[in-house]
LOLOKE-567162 format. One record per atom (N, C-alpha, C): x, y, z. Coordinates in steps of 0.1 Angstrom, whole numbers, plus 5000, padded with zeros to 4 digits. Example, Ala and Ser with C-alpha at 12.3 -4.5 7.8 and 13.67 -1.06 7.14 Angstrom:
<marses>
513249435078
512349555078
513249675078
512849785071
513749895071
512950005079
</marses>
This chain:
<marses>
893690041752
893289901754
892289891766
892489951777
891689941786
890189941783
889790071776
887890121770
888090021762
888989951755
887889831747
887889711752
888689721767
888489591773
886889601782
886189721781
884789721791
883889601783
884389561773
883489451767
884689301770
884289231774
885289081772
885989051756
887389061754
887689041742
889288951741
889188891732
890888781736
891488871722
892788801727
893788911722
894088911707
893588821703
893188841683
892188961680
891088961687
890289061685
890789201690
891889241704
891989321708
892889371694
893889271691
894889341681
894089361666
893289311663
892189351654
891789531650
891189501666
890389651668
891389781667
892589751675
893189841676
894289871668
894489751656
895189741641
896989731651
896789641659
898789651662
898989471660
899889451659
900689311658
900189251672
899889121669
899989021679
900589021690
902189041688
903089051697
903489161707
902389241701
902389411709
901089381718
900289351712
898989341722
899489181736
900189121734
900389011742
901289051754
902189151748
902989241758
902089341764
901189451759
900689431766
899589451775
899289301772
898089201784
898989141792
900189141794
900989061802
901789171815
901689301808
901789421821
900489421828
899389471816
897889481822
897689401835
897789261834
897689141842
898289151856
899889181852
900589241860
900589321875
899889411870
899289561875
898089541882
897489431875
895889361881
894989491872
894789551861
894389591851
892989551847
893789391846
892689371839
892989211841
891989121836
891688961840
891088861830
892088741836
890988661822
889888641828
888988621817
887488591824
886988431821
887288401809
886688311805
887488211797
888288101798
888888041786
888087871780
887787921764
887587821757
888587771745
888587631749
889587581736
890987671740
891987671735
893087761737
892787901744
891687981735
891488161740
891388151749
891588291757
891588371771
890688451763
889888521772
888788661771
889688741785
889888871784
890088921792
889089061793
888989071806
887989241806
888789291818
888489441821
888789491828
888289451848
889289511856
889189441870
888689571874
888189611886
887289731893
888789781893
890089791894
891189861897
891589931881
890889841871
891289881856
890390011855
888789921858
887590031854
888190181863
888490191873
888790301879
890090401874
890790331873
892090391860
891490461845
890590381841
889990411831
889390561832
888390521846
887290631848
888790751849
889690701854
890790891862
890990961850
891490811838
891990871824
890690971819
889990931817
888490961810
888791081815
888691121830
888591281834
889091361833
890691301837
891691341833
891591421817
891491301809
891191391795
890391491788
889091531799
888391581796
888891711800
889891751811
890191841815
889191901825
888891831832
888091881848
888591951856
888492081857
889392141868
889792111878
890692161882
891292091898
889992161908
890092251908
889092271920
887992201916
887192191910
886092071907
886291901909
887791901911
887791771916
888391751931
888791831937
889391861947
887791871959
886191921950
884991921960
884591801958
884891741947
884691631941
885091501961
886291501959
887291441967
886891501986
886091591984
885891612005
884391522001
883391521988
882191471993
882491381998
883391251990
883791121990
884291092006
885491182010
885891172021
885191232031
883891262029
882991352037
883591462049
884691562042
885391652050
884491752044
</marses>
């Protein structure tokens, strides 16, 4: 849910794209929210648009690496540039 929130999308579309029930995607945007995940951006007429919050995009970015399988030591030089040790 998170990679298809990098575009603004309300929760008919999110359950659309990702083919689950209404009531699965509403649960959860209501943890997402929660967690600060992710945010509404924009409401017209009844809908919410929600996209991801810089704390989502960054979760996102760990998963992404995470899944790619980045070595620890490549992320461990990764982590002294950042902290400039």
């Amino acid at each position: 849910m998170l990679q298809l929130l990098t575009v603004p999308r309300d929760r008919f579309q999110m359950a659309k794209d990702l083919e689950l029930d209404w009531k699965t995607v509403d649960s959860h945007v209501r943890i997402l929210l929660k967690y600060g995940m992710i945010q509404e951006k924009v409401a017209y007429g009844n809908v919410k648009l929600y996209e991801l919050t810089v704390t989502g995009t960054l979760v996102l970015r760990l998963m992404e690496e995470l899944g790619r399988g980045t070595p620890f030591k490549e992320l461990e030089t990764n982590e002294r540039r950042i902290d400039g040790h």
